[in-house]
C-alpha positions, 0 to 999 in steps of 0.5 A, spaced: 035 510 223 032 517 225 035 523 226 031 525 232 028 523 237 022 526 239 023 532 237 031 534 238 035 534 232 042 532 230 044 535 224 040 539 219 036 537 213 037 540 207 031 540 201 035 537 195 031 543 191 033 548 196 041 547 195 046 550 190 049 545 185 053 550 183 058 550 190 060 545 196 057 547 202 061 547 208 058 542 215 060 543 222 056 541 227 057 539 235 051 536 238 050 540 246 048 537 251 041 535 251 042 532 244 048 528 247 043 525 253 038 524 248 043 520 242 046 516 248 039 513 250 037 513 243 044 507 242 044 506 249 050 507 251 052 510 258 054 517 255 056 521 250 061 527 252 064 530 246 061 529 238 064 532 232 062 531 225 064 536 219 065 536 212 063 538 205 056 537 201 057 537 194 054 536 188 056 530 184 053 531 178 046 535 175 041 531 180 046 527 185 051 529 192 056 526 196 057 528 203 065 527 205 067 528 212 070 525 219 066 524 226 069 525 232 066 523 238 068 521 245 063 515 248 063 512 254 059 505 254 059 499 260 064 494 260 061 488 259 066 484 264 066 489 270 061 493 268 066 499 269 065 505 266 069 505 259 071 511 255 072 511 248 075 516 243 072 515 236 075 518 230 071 515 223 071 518 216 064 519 213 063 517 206 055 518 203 053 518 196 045 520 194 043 518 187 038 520 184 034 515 181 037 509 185 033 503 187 031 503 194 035 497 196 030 490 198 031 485 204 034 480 199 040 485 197 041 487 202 045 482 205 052 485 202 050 490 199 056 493 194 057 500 196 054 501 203 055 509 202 050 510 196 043 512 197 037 514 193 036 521 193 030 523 195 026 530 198 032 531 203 038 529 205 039 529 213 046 528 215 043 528 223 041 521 220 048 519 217 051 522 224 047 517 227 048 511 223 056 513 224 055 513 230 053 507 231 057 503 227 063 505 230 061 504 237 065 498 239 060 492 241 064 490 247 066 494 250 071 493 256 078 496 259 084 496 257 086 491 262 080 487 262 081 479 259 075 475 258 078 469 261 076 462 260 070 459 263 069 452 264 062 449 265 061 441 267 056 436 270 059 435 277 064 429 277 067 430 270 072 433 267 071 440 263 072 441 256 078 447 256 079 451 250 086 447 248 080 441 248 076 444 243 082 445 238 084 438 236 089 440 230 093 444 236 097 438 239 099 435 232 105 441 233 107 437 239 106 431 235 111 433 230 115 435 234 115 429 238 115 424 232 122 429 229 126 427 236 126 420 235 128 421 228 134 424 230 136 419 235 
């Protein structure tokens, strides 16, 4: 994920050779207005109202850092039942780690990675993308108002009857079966 879109940028990026090892570095970043329209298009969303992120860059060793710190963001997505606006408030801990030396991780391990929060160390470190990829990992994938239920939809061939949910359930009536076998042991 990049951390910019065209040229508006998220967060700063640090050269590696440039920063101190000798101390941590303080992060706070709020996005203004224009970078909020550009993220929200970039994740296609219908707005975004409010962003947050800050923490501590440190070094972890001689050659390897760790960001530790916490988004907030305030979201606003379409309902997928009403198609309502829907606000979001999201508040997660950020954790990443960049390794020197790390391999980069190839398609076939990257199915289930062990530590999701590790990277390789490379030039730079962008916390504009690490803001991003949070974002996007805590956006909520189906969005919908408090008091919005998906319901039941029934489809069939005219003349038949529809499968129902409890239909697509078989062991759900062996409760009832049960029941009904234990009433005519104790007559």
């Amino acid at each position: 994920m990049t951390a910019s879109d065209g040229n508006i940028e998220y967060g700063p990026v640090f050269r590696v050779a440039d920063l101190d090892k000798s101390r941590p570095r303080e992060i706070e970043l709020g996005l203004n207005e224009r970078q909020m329209n550009a993220l929200a298009d970039e994740l296609g969303i219908a707005e975004l109202r409010k962003v947050r992120f800050e923490g501590t860059l440190k070094p972890l060793s001689k050659r390897d850092w760790r960001f530790s710190g916490h988004l907030g963001a305030t979201v606003v997505q379409t309902s997928v039942i009403s198609l309502d606006p829907v606000v979001t408030r999201i508040e997660e801990d950020v954790e990443r780690t960049w390794i020197a030396g790390m391999e980069p991780v190839t398609a076939e391990e990257s199915e289930a990675p062990e530590d999701v929060d590790r990277e390789p160390l490379g030039r730079e470190i962008d916390l504009g993308s690490v803001l991003v990829e949070a974002l996007s990992l805590a956006l909520p994938d189906h969005p919908r108002g408090a008091t919005e239920e998906l319901g039941e939809q029934v489809f069939t061939e005219p003349g038949k009857d529809a499968m129902t949910d409890d239909d697509a359930r078989p062991f759900a009536g062996l409760a009832d079966l049960r029941d009904k076998l234990a009433g005519k042991d104790d007559e």
